[in-house]
PDB file of N, CA, C and O in Angstrom:
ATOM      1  N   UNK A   1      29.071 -22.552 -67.090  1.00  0.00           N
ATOM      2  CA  UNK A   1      30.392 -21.996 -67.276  1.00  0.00           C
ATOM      3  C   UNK A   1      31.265 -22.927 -68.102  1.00  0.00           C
ATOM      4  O   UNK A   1      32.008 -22.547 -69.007  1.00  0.00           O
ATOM      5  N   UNK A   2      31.101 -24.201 -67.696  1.00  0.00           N
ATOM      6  CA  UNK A   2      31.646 -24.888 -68.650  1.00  0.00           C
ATOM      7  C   UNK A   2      31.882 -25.720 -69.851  1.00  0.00           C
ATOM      8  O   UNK A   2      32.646 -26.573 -70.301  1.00  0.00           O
ATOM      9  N   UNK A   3      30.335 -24.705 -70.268  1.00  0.00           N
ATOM     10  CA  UNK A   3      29.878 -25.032 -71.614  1.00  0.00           C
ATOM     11  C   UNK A   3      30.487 -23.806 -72.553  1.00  0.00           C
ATOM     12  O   UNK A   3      30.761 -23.893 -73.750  1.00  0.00           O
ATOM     13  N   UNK A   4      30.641 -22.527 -71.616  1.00  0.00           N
ATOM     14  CA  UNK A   4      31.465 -21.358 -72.569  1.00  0.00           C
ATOM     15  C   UNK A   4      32.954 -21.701 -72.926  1.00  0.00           C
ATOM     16  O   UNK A   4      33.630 -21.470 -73.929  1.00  0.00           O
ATOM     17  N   UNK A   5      33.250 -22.416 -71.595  1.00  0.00           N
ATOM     18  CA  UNK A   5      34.867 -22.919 -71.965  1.00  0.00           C
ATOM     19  C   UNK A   5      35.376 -23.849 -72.805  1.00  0.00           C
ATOM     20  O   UNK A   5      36.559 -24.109 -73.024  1.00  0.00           O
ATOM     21  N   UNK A   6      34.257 -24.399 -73.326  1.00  0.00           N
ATOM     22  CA  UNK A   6      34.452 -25.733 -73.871  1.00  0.00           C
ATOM     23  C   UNK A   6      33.831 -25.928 -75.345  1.00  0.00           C
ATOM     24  O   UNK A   6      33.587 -26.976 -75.942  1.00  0.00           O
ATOM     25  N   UNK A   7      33.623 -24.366 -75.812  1.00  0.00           N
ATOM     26  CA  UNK A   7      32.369 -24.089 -76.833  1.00  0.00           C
ATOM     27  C   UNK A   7      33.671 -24.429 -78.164  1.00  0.00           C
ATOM     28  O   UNK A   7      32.905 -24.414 -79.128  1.00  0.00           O
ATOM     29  N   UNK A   8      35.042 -24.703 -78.768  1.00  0.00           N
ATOM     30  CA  UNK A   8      35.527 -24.818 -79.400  1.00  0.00           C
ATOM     31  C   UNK A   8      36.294 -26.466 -79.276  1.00  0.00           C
ATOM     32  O   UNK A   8      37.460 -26.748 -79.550  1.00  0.00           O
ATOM     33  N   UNK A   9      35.350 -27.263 -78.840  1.00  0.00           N
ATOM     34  CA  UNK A   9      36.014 -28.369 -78.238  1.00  0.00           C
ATOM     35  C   UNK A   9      35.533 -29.345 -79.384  1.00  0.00           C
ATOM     36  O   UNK A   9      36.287 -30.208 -79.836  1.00  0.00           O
ATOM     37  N   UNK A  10      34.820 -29.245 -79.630  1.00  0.00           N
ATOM     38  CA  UNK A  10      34.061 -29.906 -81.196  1.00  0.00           C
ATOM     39  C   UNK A  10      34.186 -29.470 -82.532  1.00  0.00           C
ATOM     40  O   UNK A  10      34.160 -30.171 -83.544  1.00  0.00           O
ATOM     41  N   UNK A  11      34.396 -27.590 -82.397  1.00  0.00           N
ATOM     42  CA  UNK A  11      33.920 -26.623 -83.669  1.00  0.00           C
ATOM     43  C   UNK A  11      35.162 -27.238 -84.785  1.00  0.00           C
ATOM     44  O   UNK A  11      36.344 -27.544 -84.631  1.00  0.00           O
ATOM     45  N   UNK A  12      34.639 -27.239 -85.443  1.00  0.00           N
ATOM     46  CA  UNK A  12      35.489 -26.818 -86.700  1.00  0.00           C
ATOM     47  C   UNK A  12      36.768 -25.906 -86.771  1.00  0.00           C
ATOM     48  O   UNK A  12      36.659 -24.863 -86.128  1.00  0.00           O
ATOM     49  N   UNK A  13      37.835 -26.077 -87.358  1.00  0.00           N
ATOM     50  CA  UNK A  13      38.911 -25.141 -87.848  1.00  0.00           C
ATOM     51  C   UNK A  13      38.097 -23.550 -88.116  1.00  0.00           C
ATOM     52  O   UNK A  13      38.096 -22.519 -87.444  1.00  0.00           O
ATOM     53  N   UNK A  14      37.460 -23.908 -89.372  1.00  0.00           N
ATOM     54  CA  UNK A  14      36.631 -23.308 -90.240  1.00  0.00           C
ATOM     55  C   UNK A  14      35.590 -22.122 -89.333  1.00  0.00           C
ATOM     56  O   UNK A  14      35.289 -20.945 -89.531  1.00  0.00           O
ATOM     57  N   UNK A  15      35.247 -23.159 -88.248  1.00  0.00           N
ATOM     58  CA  UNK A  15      34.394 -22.269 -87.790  1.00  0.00           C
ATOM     59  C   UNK A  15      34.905 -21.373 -86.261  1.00  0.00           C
ATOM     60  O   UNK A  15      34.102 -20.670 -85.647  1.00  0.00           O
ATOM     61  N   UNK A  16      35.996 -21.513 -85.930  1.00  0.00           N
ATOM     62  CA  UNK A  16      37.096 -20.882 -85.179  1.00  0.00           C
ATOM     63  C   UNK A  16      37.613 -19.962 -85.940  1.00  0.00           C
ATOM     64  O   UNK A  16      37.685 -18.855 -85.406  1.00  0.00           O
ATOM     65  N   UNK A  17      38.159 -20.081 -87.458  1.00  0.00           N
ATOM     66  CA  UNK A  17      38.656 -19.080 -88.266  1.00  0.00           C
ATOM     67  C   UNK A  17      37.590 -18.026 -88.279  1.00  0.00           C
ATOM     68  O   UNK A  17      37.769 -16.875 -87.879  1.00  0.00           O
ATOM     69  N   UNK A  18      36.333 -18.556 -88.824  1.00  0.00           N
ATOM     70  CA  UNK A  18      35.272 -17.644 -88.723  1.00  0.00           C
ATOM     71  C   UNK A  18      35.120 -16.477 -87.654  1.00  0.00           C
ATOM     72  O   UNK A  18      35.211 -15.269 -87.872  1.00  0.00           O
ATOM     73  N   UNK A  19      34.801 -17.287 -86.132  1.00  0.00           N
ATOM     74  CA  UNK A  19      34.857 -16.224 -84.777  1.00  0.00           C
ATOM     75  C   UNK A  19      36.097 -15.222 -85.095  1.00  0.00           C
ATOM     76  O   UNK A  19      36.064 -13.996 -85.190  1.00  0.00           O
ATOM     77  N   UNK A  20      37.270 -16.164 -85.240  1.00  0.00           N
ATOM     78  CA  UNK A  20      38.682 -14.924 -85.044  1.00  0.00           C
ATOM     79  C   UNK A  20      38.066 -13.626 -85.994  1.00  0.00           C
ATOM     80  O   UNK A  20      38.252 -12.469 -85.618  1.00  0.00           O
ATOM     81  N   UNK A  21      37.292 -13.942 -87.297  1.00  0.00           N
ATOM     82  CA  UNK A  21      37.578 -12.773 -87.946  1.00  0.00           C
ATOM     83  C   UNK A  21      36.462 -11.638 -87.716  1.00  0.00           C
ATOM     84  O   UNK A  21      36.501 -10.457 -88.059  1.00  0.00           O
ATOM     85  N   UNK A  22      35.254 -12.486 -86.897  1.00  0.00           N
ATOM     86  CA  UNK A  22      34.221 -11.563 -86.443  1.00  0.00           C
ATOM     87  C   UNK A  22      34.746 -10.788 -85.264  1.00  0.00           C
ATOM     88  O   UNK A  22      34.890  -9.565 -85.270  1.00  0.00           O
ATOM     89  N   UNK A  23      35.049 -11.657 -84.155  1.00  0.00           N
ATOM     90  CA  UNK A  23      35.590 -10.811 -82.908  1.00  0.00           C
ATOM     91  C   UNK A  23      36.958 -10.042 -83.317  1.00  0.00           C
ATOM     92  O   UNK A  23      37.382  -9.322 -82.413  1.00  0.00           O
ATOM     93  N   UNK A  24      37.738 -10.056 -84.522  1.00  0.00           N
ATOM     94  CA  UNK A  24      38.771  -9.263 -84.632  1.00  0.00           C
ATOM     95  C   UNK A  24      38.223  -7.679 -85.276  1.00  0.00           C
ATOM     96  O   UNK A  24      38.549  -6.536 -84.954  1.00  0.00           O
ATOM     97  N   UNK A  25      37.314  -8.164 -86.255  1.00  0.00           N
ATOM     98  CA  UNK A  25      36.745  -6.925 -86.417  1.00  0.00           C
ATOM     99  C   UNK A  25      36.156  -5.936 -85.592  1.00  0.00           C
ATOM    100  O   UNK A  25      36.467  -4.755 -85.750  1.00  0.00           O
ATOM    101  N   UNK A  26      35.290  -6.305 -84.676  1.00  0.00           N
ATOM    102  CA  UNK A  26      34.360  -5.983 -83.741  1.00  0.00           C
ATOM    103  C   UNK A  26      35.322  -5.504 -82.684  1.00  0.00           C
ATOM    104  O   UNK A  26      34.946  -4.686 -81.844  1.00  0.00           O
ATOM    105  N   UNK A  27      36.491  -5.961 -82.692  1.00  0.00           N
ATOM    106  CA  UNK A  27      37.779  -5.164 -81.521  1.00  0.00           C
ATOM    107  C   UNK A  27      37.671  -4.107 -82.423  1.00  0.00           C
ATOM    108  O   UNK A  27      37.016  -3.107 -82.131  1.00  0.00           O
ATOM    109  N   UNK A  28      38.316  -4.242 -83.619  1.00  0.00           N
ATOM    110  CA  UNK A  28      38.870  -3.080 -84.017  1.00  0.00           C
ATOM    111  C   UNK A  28      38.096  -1.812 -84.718  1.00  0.00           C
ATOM    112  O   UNK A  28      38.544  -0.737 -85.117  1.00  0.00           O
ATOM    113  N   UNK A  29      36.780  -2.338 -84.716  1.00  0.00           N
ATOM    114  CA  UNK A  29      35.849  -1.586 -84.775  1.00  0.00           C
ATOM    115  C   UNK A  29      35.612  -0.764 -83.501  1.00  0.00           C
ATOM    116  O   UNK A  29      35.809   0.442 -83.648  1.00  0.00           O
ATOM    117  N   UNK A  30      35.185  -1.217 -82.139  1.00  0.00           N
ATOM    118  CA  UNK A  30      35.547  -0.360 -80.753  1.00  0.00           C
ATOM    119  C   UNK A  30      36.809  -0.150 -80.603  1.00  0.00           C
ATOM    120  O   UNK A  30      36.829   0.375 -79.490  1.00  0.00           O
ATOM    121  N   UNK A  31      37.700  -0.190 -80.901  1.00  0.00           N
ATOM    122  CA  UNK A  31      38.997   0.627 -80.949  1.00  0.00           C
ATOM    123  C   UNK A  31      38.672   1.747 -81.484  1.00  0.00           C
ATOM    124  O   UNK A  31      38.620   2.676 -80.678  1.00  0.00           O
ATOM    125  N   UNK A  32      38.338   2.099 -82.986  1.00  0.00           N
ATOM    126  CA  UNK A  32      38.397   3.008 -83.557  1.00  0.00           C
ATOM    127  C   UNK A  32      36.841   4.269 -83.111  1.00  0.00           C
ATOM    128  O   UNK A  32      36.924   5.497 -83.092  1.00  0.00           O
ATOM    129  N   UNK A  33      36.119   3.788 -82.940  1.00  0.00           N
ATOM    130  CA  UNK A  33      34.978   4.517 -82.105  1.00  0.00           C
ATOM    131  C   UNK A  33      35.551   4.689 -80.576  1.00  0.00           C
ATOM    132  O   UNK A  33      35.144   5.699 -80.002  1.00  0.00           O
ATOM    133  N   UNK A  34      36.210   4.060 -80.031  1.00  0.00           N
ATOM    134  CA  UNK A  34      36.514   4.874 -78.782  1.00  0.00           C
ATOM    135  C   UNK A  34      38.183   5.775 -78.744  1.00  0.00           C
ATOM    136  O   UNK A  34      38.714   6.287 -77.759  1.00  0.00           O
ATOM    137  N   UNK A  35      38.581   5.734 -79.838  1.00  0.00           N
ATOM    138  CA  UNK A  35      39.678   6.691 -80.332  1.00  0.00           C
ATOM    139  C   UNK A  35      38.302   7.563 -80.244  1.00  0.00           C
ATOM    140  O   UNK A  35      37.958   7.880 -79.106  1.00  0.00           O
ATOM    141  N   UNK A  36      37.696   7.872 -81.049  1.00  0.00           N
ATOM    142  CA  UNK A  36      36.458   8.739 -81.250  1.00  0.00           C
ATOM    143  C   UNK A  36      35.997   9.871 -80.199  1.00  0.00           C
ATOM    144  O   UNK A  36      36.135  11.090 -80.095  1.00  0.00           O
ATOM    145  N   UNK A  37      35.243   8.608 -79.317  1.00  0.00           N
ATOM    146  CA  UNK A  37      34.466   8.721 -78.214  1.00  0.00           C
ATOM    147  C   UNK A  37      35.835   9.546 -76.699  1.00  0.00           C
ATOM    148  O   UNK A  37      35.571  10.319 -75.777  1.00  0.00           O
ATOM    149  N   UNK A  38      36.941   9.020 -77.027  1.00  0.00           N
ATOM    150  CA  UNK A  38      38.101   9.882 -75.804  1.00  0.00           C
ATOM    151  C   UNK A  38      38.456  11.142 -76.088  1.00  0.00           C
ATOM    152  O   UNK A  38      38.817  11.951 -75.234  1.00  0.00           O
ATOM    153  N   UNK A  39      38.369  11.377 -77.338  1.00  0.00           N
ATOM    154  CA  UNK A  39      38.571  12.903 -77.915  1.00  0.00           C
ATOM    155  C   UNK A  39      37.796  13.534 -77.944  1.00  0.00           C
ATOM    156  O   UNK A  39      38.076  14.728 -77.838  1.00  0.00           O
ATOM    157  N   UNK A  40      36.135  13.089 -78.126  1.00  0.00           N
ATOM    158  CA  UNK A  40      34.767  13.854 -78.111  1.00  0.00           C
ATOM    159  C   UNK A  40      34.922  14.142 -76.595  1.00  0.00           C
ATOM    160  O   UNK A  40      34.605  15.263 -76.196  1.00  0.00           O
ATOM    161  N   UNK A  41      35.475  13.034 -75.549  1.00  0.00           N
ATOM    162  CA  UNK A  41      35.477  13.582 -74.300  1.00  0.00           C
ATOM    163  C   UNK A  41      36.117  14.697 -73.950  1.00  0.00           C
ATOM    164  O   UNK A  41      35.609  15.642 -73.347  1.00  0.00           O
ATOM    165  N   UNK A  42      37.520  14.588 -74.412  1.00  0.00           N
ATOM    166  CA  UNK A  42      38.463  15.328 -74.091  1.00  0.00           C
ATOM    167  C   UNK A  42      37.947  17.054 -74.315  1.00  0.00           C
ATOM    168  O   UNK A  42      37.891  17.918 -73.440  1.00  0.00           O
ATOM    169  N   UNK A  43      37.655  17.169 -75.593  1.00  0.00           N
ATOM    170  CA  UNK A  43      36.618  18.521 -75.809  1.00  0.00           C
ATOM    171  C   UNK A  43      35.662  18.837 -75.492  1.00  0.00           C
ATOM    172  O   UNK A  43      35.308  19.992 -75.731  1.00  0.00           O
ATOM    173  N   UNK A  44      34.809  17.927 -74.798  1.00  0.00           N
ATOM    174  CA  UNK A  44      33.554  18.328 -74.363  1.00  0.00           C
ATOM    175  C   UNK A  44      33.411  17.994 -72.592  1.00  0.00           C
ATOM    176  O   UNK A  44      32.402  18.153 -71.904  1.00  0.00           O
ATOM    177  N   UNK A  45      34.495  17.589 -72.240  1.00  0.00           N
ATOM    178  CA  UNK A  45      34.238  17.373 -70.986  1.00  0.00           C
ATOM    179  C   UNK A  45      32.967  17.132 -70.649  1.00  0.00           C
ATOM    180  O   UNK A  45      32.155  17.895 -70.126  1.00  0.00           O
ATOM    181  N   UNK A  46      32.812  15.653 -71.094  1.00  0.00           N
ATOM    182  CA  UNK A  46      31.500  15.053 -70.371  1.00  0.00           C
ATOM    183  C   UNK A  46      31.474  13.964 -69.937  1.00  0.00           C
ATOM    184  O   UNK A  46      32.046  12.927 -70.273  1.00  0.00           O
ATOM    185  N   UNK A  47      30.571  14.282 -68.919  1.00  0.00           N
ATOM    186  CA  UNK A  47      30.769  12.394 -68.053  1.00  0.00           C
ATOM    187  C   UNK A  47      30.104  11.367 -69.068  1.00  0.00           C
ATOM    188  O   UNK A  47      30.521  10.209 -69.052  1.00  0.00           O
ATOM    189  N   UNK A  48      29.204  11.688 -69.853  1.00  0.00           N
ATOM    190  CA  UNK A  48      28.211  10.965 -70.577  1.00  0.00           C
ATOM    191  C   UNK A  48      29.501   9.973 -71.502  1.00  0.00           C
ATOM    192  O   UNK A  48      29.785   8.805 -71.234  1.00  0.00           O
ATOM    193  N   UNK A  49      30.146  10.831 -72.640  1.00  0.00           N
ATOM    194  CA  UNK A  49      31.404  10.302 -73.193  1.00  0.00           C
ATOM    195  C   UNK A  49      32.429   9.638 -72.146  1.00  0.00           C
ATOM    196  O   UNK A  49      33.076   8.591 -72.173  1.00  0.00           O
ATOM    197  N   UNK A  50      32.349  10.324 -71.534  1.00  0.00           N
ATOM    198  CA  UNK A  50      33.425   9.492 -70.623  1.00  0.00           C
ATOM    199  C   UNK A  50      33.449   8.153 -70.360  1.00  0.00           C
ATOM    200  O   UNK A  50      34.315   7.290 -70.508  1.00  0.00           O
ATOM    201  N   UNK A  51      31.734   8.142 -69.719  1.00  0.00           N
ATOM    202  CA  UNK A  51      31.519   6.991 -69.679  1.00  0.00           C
ATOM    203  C   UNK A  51      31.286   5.655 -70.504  1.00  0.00           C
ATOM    204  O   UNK A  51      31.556   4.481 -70.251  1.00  0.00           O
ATOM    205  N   UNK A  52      30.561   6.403 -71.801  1.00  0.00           N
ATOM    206  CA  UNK A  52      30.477   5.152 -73.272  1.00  0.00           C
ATOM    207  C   UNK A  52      32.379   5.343 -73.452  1.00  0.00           C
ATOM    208  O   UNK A  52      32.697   4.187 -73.730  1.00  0.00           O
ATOM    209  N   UNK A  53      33.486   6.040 -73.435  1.00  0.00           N
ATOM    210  CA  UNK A  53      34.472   5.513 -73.887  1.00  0.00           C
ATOM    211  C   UNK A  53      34.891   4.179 -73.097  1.00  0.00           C
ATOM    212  O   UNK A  53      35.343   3.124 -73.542  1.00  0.00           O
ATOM    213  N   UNK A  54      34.614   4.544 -71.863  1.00  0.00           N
ATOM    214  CA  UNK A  54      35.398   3.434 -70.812  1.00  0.00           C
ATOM    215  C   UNK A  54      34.284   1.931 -71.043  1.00  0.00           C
ATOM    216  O   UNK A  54      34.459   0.769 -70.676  1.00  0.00           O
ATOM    217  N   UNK A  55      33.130   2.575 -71.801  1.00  0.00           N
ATOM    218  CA  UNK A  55      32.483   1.192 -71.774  1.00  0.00           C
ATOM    219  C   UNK A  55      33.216   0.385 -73.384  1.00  0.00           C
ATOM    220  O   UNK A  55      33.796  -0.669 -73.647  1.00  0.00           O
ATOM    221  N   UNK A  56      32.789   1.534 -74.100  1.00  0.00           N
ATOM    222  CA  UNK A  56      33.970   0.872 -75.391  1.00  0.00           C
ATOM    223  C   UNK A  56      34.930   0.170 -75.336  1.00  0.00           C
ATOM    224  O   UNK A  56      35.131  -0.812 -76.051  1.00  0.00           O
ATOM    225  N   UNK A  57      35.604   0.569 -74.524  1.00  0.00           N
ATOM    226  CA  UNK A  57      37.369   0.075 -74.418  1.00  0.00           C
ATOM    227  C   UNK A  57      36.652  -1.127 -73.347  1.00  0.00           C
ATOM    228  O   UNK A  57      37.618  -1.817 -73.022  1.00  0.00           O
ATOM    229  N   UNK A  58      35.494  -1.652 -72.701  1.00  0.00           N
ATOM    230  CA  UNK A  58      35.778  -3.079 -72.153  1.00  0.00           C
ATOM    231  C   UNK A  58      35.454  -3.620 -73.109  1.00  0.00           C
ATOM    232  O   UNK A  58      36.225  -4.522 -73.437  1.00  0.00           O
ATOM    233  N   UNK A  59      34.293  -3.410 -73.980  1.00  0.00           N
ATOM    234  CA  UNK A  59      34.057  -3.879 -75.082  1.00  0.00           C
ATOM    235  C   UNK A  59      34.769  -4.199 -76.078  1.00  0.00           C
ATOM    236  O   UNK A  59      34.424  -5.151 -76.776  1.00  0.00           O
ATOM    237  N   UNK A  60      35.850  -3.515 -76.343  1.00  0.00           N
ATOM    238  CA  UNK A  60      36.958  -3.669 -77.031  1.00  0.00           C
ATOM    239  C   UNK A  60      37.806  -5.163 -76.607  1.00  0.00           C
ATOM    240  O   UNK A  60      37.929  -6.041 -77.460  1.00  0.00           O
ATOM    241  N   UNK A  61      38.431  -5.357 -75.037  1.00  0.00           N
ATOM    242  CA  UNK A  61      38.973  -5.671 -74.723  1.00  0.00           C
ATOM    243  C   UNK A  61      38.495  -7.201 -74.284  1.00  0.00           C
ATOM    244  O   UNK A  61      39.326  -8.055 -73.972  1.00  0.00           O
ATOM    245  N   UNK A  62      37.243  -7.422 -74.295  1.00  0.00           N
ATOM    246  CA  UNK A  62      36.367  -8.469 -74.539  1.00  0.00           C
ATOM    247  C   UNK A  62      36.345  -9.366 -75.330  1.00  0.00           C
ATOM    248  O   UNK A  62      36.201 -10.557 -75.057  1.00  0.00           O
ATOM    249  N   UNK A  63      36.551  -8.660 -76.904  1.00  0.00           N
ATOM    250  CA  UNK A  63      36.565  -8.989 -77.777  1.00  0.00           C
ATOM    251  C   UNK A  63      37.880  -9.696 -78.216  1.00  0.00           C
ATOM    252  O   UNK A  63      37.846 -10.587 -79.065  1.00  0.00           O
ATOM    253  N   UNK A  64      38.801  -9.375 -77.751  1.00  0.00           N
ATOM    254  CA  UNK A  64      40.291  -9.416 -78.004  1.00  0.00           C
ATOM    255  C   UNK A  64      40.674 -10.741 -76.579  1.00  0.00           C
ATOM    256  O   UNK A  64      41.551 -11.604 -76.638  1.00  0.00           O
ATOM    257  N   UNK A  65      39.842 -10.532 -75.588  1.00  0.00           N
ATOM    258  CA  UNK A  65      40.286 -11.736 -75.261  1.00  0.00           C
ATOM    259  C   UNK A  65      39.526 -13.012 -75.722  1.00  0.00           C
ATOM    260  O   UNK A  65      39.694 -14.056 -75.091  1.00  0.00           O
ATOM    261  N   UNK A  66      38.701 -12.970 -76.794  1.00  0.00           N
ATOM    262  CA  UNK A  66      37.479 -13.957 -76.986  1.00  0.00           C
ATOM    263  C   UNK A  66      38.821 -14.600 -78.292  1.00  0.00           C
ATOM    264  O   UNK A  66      39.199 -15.766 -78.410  1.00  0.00           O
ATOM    265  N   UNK A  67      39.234 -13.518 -79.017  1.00  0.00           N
ATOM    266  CA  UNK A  67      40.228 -13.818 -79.877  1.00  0.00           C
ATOM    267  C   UNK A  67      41.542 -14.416 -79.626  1.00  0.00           C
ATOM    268  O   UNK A  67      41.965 -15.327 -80.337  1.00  0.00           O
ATOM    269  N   UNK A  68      42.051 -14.045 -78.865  1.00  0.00           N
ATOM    270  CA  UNK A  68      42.951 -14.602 -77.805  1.00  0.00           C
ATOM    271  C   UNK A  68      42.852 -16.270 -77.325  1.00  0.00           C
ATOM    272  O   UNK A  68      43.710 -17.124 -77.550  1.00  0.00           O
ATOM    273  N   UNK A  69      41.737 -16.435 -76.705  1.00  0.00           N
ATOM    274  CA  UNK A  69      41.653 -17.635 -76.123  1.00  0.00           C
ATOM    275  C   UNK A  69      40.805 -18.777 -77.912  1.00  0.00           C
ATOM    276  O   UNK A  69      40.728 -19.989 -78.115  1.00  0.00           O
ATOM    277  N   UNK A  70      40.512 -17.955 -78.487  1.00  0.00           N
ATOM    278  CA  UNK A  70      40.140 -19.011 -79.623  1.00  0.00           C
ATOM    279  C   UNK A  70      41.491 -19.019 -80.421  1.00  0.00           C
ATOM    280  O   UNK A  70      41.478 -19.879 -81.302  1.00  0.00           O
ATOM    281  N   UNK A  71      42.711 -18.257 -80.349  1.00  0.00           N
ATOM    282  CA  UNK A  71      43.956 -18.588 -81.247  1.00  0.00           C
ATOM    283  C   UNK A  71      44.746 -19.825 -80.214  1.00  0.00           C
ATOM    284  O   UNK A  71      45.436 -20.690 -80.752  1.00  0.00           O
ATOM    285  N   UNK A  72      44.556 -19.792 -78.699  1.00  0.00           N
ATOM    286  CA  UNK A  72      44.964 -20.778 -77.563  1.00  0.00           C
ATOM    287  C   UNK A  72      44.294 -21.982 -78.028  1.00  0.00           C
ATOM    288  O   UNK A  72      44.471 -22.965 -77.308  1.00  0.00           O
ATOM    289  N   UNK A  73      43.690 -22.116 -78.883  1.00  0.00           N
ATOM    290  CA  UNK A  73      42.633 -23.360 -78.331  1.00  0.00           C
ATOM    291  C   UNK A  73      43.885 -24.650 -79.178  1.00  0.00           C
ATOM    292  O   UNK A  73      44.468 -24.434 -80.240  1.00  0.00           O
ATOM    293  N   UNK A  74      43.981 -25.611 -78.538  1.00  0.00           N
ATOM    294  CA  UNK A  74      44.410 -26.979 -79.296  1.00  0.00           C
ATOM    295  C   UNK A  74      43.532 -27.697 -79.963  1.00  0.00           C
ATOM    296  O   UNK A  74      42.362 -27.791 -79.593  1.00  0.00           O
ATOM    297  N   UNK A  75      43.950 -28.213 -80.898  1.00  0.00           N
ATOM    298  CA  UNK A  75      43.289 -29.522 -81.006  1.00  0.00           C
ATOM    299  C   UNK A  75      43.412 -30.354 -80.273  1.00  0.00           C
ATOM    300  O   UNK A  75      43.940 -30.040 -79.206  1.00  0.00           O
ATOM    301  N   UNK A  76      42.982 -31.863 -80.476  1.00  0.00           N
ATOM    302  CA  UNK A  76      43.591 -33.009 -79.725  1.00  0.00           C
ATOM    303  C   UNK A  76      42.675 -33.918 -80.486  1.00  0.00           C
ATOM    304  O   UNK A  76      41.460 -34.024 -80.321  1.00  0.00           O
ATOM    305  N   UNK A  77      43.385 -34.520 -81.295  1.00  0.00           N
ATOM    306  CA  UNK A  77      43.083 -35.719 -82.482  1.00  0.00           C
ATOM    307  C   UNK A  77      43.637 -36.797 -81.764  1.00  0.00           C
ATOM    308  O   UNK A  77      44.568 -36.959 -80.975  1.00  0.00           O
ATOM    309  N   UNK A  78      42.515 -37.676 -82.445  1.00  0.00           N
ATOM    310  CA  UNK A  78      42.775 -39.259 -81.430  1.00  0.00           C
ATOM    311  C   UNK A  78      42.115 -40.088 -82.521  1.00  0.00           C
ATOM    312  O   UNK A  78      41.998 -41.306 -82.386  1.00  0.00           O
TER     313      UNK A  78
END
């Protein structure tokens, strides 16, 4: 566990900029497929959609906190 917490403790600027722009995409990529996936529900009343939307949107929200906590991160130069 506290090798996931600690995975930007060495990285690079460069390579933090990098993650932000993969995990920002990859939010907003399941954002826009589960806009998708809630309306395919909404008309088709199905549990099947129902269920990939609600999995989307953790997936989504995963992503956004991975982005989140890598814009938190400090440096600490010594």
């Amino acid at each position: 566990m506290s090798s996931q917490v600690d995975r930007y403790v060495a990285a690079s600027p460069a390579q933090r900029k990098a993650d932000v722009r993969k995990y920002s995409a990859r939010s907003a990529t399941f954002a826009g497929v589960g806009i998708i996936a809630l309306i395919t529900s909404a008309v088709a009343s199905s549990t099947f959609f129902i269920i990939v939307s609600m999995l989307i949107v953790v997936a989504g929200a995963w992503d956004g906190y991975k982005v989140m906590r890598i814009l938190k991160h400090e440096d600490t130069w010594t």
